[in-house]
C-alpha positions as CSV (number, residue, x, y, z in Angstrom):
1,X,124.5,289.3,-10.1
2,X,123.0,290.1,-13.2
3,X,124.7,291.6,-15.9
4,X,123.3,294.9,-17.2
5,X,125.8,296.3,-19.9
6,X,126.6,294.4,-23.3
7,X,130.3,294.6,-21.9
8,X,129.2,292.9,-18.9
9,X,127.0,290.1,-20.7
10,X,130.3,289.2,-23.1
11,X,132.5,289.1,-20.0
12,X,130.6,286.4,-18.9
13,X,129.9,285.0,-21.5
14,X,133.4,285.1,-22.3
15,X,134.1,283.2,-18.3
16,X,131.4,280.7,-19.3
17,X,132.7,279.5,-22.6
18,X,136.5,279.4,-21.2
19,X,135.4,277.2,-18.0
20,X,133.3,274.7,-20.5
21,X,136.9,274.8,-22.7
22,X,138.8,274.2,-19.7
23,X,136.6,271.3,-18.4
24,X,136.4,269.6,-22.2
25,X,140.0,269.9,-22.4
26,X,140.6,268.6,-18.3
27,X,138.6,265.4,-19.7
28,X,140.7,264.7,-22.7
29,X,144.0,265.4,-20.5
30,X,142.1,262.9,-17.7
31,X,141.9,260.1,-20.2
32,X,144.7,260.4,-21.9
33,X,146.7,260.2,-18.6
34,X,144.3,257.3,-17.5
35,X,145.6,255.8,-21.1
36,X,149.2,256.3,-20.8
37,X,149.4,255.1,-17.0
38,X,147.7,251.8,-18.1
39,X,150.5,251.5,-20.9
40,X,153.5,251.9,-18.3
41,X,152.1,249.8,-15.6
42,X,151.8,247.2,-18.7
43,X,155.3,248.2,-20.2
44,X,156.6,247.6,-16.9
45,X,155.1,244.5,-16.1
46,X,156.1,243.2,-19.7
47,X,159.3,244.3,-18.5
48,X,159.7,242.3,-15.4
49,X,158.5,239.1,-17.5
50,X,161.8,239.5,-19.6
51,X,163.7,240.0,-16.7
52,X,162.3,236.6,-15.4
53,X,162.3,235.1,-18.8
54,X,166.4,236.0,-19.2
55,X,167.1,234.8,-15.8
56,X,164.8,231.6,-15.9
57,X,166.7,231.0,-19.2
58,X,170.9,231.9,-17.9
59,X,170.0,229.7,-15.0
60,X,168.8,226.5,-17.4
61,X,171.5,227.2,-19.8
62,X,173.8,227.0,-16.5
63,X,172.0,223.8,-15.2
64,X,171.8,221.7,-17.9
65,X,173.6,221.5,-21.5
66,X,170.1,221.1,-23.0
67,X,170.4,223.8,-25.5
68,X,166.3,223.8,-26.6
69,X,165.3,225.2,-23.3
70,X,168.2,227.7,-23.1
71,X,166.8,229.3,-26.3
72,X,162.6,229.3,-25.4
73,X,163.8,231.4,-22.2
74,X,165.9,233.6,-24.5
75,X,162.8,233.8,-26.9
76,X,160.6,234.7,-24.4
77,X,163.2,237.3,-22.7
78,X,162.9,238.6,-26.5
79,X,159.3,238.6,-27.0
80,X,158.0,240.0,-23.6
81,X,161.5,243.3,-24.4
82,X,160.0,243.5,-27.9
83,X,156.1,243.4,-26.1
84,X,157.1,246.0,-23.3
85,X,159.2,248.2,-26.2
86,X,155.8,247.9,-28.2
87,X,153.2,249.0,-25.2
88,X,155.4,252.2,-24.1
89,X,155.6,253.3,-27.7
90,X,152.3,252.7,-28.7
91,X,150.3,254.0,-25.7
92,X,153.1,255.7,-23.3
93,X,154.2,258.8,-25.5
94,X,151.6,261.5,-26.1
95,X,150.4,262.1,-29.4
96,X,152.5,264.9,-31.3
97,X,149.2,265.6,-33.3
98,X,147.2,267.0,-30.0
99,X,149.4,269.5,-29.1
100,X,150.9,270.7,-25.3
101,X,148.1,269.9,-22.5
102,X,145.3,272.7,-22.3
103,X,147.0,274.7,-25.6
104,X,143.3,275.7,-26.0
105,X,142.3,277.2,-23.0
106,X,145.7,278.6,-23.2
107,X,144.9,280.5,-27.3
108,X,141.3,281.7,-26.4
109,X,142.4,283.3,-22.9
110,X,145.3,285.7,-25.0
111,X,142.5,286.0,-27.8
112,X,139.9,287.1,-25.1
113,X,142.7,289.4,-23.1
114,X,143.7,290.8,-26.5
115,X,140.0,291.8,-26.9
116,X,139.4,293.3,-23.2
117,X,142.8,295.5,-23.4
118,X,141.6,296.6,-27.2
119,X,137.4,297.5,-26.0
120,X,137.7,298.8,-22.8
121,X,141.1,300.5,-22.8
């Protein structure tokens, strides 16, 4: 179909530049999912290293009296919390500064609606 009228050549020019919007902004959303699943799967697998850390540690500390083990578990129970505390923070939580997912796509579809109800109403 080939448009005839002006009217006609905006409209799809106005559906072409909201699917290239959509598919820019599907990418971002894409990686940035792609980012934040790597940073949980890490978060939790730092997480299950304290867990074994903190056990490995409670159990030496209840075997032996040898205190210097007892507290290299309990610092590496620490570091791998503070490493799985520092991975969900730093790549799990969606950056304020972007905005809700697709907010784009979103601003020009009311701008273009706005614009059909004003010209051919």
């Amino acid at each position: 179909m080939i448009a005839e009228s002006p009217i006609e050549q905006h409209w799809f020019g106005l559906v072409e530049d909201h699917l290239e919007l959509a598919k820019l902004e599907f990418r971002y959303e894409a990686a940035a999912d792609k980012r934040r699943l790597r940073a949980v799967a890490g978060s939790w697998a730092s997480g299950f290293l304290a867990l074994l850390s903190i056990q490995a540690a409670l159990m030496a500390a209840l075997w032996r009296v040898g205190v210097a083990l007892y507290w290299s578990g309990a610092g590496f129970g620490l570091m791998w919390s503070l490493v799985t505390i520092g991975v969900y923070r730093y790549g799990g939580i969606r950056d304020p500064k972007v905005g809700a997912p697709f907010e784009g796509t979103r601003a020009e579809l009311r701008k273009s609606w706005k614009w059909i109800r004003q010209n051919i109403s």
